[in-house]
N, C-alpha and C positions, 0 to 999 in steps of 0.2 A: 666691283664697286668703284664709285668716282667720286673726284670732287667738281660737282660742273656748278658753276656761278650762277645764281639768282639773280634774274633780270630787275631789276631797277623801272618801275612806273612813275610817269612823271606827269603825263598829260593824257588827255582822252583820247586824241590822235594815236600818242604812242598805242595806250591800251591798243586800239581799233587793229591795230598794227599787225595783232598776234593772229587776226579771228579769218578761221575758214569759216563762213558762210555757207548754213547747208539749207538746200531746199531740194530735199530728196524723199518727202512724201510722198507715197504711191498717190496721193489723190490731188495734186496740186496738175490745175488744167494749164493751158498753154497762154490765159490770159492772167491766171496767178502768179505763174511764172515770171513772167515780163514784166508786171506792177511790181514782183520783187529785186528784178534784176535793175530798173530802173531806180527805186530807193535805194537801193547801194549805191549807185554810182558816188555820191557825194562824200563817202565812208574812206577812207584811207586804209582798207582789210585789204590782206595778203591774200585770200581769194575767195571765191565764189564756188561749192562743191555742189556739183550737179550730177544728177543722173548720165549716165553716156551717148542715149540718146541726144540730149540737148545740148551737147558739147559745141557746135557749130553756131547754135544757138544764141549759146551765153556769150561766145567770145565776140559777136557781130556785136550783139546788146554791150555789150563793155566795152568795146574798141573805142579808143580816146583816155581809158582811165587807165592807171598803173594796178589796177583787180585782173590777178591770175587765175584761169578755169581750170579746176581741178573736175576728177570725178571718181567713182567709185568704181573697182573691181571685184567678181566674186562678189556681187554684194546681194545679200544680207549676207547670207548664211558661210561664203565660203566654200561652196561645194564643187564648183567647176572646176576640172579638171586644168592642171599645169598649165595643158597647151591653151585651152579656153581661154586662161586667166591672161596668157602671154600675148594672146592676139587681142585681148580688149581691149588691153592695153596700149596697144600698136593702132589699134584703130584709135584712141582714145587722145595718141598724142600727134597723128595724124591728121586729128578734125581740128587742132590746136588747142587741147590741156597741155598745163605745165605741170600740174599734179597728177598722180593715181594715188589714194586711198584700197588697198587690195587687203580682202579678209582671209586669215589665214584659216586651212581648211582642220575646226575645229572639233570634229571627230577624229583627227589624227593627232590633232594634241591632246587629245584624252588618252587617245592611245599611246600613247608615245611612242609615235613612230616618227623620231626626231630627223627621219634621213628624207623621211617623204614630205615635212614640215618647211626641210632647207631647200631642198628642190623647188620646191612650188612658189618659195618665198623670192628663189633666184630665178625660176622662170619670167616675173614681174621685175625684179630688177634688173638683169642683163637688158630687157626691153628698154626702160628708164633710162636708163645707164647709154646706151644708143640713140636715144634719142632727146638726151642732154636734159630730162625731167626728175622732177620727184617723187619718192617713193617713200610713203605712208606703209607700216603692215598695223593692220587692226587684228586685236587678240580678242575681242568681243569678249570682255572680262567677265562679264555676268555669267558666262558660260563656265566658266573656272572657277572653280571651288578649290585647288591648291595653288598656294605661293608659287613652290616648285615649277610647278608648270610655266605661270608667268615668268620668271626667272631665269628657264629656260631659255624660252622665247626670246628674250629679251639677252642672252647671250649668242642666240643666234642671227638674230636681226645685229648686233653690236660687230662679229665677227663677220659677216656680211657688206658690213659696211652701209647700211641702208639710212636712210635721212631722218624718219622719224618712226618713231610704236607711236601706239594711238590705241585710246582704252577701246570704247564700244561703237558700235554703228547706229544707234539711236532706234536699234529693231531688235535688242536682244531679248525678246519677251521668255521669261521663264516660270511653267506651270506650278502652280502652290495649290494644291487641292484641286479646286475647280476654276480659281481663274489664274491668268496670267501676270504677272507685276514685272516692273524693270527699275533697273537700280544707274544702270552707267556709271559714270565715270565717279573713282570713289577716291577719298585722302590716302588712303591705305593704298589704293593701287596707284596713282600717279607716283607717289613716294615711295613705293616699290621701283618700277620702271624706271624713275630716276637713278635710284640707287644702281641696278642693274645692270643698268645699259650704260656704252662708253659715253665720253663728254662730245665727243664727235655728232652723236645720236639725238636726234631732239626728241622731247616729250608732247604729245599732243593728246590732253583728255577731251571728250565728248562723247555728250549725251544728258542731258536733265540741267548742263552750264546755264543759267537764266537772270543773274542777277552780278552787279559787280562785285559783291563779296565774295561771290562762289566763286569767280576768274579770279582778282586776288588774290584769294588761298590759294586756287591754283598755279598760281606764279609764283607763290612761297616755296609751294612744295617742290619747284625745278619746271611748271609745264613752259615749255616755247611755243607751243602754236596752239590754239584755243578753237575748237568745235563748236559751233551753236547757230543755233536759228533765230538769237535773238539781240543783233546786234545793236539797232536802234534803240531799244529799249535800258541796254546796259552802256552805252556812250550816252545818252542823255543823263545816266545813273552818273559815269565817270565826270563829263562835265562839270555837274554841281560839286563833285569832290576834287575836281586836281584843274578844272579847268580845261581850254581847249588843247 
């Protein structure tokens, strides 16, 4: 447990300050893409989370602004093995991310096979780590139905030494009868992971983040870096309340 300081919001800039920027829809074309990477530019976000594919991409489109290209590992699901996850990575800060986002592989944390958890979490780190980046692990919370588990994690990521946990990937769909529903990023669980994890360790929720109340709260509850796809929409929100 810790005691890590609640950031302090002042202005809309700051807000903007926190938010990765995801445009990691399977279905977003290479002309969506661009129209979105272009309206960032004007944002003052800590970055821009893109598919890996379009790493090269994003950073051309962004060269001029201080928006860092992040991208995802392992992603949705987490499944790829160690070594997979460690070369994505390498490719990933090689095309010029300064971030990975890497999903930890979440049939093993049901399992609890805590030894195969740190491995796979350190294969993505020593990469990072070499190649002077940061490193996100995503516990895709909807997937975990115990505390426990999360708290785990989240002392393995802390002993680790890794930059931030990060609730969901915005794909955790979970079957309820006949359909699917998703929940992300929840109060219960940012303020769990706060709690958890050292003060060295940032918190990052995302997933369903859409409105400035919802970032807010989650900057009450300890989050430092903000997930969402909807950041025009919640800086025009910040605006009218705090100003530029």
């Amino acid at each position: 447990m810790n005691h890590a300081k609640v950031l302090e919001i002042h202005s809309a800039e700051q807000l903007v300050g926190l938010f990765d920027h995801a445009i990691l829809q399977p279905t977003v074309t290479d002309t969506e893409f661009h129209a979105q990477l272009q309206s960032l530019r004007k944002f003052p976000i800590a970055s821009a989370c893109v598919k890996p594919y379009a790493v090269r991409d994003a950073v051309e489109a962004l060269r001029g602004t201080e928006i860092a290209v992040g991208t995802v590992i392992g992603f949705p699901h987490g499944s790829s093995s160690p070594q997979i996850k460690a070369a994505e990575a390498k490719a990933a800060f090689r095309d010029g991310a300064l971030d990975v986002d890497m999903v930890v592989n979440v049939g093993k944390v049901l399992s609890r096979d805590w030894q195969f958890v740190q491995a796979d979490i350190n294969a993505v780190l020593g990469v990072a780590r070499a190649c002077g980046g940061i490193i996100k692990v995503i516990f895709e919370t909807d997937f975990l139905r115990m505390d426990e588990d999360k708290i785990r994690l989240c002392e393995i990521c802390s002993d680790l030494g890794v930059d931030y946990v990060k609730t969901s990937t915005g794909f955790g769909f979970v079957k309820h009868g006949d359909s699917y529903n998703y929940v992300g990023a929840t109060e219960h669980d940012v303020a769990l992971m706060r709690r958890y994890s050292s003060t060295q360790v940032g918190v990052k929720p995302s997933g369903g983040i859409r409105t400035l109340d919802h970032v807010l709260r989650m900057v009450e509850l300890g989050a430092t870096r903000i997930g969402t796809a909807s950041t025009e929409a919640i800086y025009e929100q910040a605006v009218q309340r705090f100003g530029r």
